[in-house]
Residue frames relative to the residue before (quaternion, step in Angstrom):
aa qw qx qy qz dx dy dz
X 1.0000 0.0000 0.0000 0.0000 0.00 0.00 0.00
X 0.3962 -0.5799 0.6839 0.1976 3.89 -0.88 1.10
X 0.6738 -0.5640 0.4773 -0.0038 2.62 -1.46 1.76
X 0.1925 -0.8212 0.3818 0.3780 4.08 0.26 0.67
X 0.5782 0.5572 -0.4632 0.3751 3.82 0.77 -0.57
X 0.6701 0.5766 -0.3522 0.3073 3.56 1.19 -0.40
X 0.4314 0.6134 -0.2519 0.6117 3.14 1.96 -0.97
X 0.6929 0.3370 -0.4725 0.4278 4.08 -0.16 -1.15
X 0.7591 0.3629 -0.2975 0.4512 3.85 0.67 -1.35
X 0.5099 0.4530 -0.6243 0.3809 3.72 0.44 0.51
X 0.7410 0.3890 -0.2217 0.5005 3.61 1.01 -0.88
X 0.3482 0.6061 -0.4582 0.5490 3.30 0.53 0.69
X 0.7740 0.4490 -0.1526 0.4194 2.86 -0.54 -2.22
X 0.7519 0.5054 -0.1404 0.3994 4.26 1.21 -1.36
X 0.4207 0.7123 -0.2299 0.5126 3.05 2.06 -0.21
X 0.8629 0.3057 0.0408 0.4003 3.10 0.70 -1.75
X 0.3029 0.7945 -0.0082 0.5262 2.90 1.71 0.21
X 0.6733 0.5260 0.0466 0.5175 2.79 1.24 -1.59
X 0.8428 0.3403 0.0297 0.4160 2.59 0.55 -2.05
X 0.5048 0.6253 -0.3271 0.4972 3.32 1.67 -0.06
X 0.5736 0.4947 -0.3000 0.5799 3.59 1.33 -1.26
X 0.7596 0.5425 -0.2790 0.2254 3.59 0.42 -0.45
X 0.7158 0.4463 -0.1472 0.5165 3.03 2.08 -1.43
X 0.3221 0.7380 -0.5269 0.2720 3.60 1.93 0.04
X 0.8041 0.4194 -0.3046 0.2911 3.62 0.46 -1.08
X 0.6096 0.5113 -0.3823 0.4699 3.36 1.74 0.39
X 0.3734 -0.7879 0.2848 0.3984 3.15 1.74 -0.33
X 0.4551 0.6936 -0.4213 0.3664 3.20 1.35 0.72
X 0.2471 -0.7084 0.5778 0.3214 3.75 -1.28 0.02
X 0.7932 -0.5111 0.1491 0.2956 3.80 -0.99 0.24
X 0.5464 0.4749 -0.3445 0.5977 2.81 2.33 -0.77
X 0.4301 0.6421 -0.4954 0.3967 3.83 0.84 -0.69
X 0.7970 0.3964 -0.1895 0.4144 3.55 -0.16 -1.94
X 0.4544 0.6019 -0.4059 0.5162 3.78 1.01 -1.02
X 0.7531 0.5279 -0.2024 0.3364 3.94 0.05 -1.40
X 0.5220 0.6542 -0.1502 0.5262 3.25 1.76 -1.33
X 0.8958 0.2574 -0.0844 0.3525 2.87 0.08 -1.53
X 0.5565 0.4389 -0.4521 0.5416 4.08 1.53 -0.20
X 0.5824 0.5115 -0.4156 0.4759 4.07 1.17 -0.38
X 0.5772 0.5522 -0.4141 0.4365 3.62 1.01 -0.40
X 0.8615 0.3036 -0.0845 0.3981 3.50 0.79 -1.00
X 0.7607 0.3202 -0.2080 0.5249 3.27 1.77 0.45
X 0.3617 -0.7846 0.3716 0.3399 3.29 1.78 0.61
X 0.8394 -0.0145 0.0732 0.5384 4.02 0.17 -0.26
X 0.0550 0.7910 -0.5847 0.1712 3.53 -0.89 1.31
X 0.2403 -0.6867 0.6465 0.2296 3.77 -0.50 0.77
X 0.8081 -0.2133 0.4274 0.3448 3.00 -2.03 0.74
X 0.7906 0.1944 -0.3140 0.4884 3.62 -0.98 -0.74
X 0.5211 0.6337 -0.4049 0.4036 3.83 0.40 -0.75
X 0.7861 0.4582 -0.1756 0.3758 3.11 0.68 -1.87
X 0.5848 0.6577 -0.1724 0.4424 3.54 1.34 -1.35
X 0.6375 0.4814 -0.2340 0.5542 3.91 1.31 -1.14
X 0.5946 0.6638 -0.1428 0.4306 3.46 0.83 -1.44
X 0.7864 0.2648 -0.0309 0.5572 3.80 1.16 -1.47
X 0.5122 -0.6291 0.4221 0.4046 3.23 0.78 -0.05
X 0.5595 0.6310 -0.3726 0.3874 4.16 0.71 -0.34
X 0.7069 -0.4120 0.5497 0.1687 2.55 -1.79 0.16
X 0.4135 -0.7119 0.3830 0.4190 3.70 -0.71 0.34
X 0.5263 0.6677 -0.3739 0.3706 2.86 1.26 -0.78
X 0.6310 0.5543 -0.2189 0.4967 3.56 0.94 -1.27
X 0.7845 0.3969 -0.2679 0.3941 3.60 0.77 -0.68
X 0.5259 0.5621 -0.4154 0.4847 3.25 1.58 -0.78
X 0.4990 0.6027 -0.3752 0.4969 4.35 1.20 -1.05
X 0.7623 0.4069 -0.3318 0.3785 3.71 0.49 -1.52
X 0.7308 0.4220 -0.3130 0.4357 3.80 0.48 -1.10
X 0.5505 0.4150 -0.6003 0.4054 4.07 0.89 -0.17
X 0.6587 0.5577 -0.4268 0.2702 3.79 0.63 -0.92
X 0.6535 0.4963 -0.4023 0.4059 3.71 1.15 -1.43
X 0.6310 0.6323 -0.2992 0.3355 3.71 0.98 -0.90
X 0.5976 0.5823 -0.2484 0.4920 3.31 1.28 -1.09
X 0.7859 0.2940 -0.1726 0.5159 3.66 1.11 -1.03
X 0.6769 -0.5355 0.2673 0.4284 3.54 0.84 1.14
X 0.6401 0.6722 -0.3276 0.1765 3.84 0.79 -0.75
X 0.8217 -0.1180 -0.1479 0.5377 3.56 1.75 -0.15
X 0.1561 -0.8940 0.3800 0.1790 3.23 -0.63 0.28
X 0.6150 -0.7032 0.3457 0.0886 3.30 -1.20 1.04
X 0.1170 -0.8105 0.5381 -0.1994 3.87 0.16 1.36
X 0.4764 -0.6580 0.4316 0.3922 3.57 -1.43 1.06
X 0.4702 -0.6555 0.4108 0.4248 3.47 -0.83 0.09
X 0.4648 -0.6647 0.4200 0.4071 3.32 -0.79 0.61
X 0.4804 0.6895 -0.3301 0.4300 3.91 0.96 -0.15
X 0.8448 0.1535 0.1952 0.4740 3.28 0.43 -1.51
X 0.1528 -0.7858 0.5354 0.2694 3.49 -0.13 0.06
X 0.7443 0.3244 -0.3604 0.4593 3.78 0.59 -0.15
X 0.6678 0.3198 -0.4131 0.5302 3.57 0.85 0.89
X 0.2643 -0.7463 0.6086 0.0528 2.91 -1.14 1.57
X 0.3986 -0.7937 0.4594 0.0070 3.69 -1.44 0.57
X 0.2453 -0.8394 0.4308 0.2230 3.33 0.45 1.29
X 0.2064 -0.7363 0.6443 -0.0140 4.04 -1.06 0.64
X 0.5204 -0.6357 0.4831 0.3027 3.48 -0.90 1.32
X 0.2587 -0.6845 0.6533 0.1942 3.80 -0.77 -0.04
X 0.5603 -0.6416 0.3775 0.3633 3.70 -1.05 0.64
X 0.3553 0.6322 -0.4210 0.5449 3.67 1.58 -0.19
X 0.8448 0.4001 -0.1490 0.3226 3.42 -0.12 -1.91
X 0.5435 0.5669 -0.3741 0.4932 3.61 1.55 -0.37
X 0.6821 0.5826 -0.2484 0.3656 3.16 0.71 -1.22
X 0.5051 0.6099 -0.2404 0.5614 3.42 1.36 -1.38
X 0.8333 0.4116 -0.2118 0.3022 3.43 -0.22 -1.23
X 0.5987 0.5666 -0.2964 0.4824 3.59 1.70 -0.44
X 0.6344 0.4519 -0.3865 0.4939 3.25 1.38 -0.88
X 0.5568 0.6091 -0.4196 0.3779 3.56 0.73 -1.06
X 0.8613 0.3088 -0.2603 0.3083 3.55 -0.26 -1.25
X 0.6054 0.4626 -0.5774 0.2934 3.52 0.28 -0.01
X 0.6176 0.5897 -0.2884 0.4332 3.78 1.38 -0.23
X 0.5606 0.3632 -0.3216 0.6711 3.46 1.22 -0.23
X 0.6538 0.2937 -0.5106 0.4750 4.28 0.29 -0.08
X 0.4768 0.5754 -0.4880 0.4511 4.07 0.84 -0.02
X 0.6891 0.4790 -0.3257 0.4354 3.32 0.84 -0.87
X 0.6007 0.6038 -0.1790 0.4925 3.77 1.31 -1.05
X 0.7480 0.3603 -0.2412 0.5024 3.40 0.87 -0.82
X 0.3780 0.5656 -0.5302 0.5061 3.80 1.29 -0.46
X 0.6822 0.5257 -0.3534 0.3653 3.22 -0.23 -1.80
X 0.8623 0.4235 -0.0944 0.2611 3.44 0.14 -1.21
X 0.5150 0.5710 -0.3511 0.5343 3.07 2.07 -0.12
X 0.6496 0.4508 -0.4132 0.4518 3.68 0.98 -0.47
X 0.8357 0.2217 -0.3770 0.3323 3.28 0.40 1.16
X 0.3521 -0.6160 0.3727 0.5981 3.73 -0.59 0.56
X 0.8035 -0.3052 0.3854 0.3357 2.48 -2.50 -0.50
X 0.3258 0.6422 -0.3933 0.5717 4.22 1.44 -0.35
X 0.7614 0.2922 -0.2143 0.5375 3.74 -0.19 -1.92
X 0.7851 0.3517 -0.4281 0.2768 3.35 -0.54 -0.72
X 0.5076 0.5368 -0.3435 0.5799 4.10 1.36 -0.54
X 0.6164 0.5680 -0.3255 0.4376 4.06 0.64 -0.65
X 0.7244 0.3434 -0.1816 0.5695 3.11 0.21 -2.08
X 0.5279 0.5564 -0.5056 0.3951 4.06 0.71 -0.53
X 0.6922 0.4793 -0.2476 0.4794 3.67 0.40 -1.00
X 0.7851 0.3499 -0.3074 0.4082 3.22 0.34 -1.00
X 0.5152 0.6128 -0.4179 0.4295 3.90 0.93 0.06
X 0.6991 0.3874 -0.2545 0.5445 3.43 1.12 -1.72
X 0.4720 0.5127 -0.4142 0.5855 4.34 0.96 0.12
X 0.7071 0.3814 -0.3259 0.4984 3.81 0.32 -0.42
X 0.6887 0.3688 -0.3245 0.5332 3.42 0.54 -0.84
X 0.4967 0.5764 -0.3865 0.5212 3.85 0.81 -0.26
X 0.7172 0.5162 -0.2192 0.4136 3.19 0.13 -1.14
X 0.8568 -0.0161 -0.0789 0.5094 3.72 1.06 -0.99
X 0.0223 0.7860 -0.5098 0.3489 2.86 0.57 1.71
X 0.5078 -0.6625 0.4317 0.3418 3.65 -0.30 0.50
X 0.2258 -0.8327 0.4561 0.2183 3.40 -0.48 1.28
X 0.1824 -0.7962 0.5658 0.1126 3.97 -0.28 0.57
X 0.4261 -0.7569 0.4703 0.1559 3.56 -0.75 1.83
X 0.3872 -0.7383 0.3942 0.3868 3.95 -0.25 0.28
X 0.6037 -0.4561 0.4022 0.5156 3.75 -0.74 0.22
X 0.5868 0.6645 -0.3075 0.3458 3.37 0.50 -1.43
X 0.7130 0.3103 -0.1781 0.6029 3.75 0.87 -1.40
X 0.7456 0.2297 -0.4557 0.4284 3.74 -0.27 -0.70
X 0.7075 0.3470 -0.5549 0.2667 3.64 -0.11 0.19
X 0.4292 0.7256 -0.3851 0.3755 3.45 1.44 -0.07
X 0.8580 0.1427 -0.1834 0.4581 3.20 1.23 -1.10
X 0.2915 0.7277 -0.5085 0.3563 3.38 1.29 0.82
């Protein structure tokens, strides 16, 4: 029997994949388009926002927003909140970009989603959001660790 974390990261790993072969002809990568598309739907996000939102690392996001910036696609402003956090903003380039982009990465989503009925795809839906449940950090209540302290 195949190990299941190997199975989720084979599918994963085939997911993305995908969607890379797809966003080559926009010249984006997945964290790029990821960035695009939560700036599409939240007009203005700081770093750390952006990093939680995408799944990355800051480090990885701070790498992703010099590239989108470098290629005209957003740009980066003090926040009005905070002065030592700046806030990345779709450019009219980077909107545009992102409209073509996504209907080619949901092609990729809906493939995926045709190989199963509407039953499988509500199942395997549950049973992902039960896995991620399942290994979620478990957090002890005050109430117990000072009980047993």
């Amino acid at each position: 029997m195949e190990r299941l974390g190997l199975v989720i990261k084979r599918a994963e790993q085939a997911l993305i994949a995908e969607k890379t072969r797809v966003l080559q002809e926009f010249h984006l990568t997945v964290p790029q388009y990821a960035v695009l598309l939560v700036l599409l739907q939240t007009t203005e996000a700081s770093a750390a926002q952006l990093a939680r939102a995408c799944l990355v690392t800051p480090q990885t996001m701070a790498t992703v927003l010099v590239n989108l910036e470098g290629k005209g696609l957003i740009e980066r402003t003090v926040s009005p909140l905070h002065q030592r956090v700046r806030v990345a903003q779709l450019t009219a380039k980077g909107t545009d970009l992102v409209r073509r982009a996504d209907p080619a990465v949901l092609a990729v989503e809906r493939r995926l989603a045709a190989a199963f009925t509407a039953d499988e795809r509500e199942a395997f839906t549950e049973h992902l959001e039960r896995a991620i449940a399942a290994l979620a950090p478990r957090r002890t209540s005050r109430r117990h660790s000072n009980a047993t302290a």
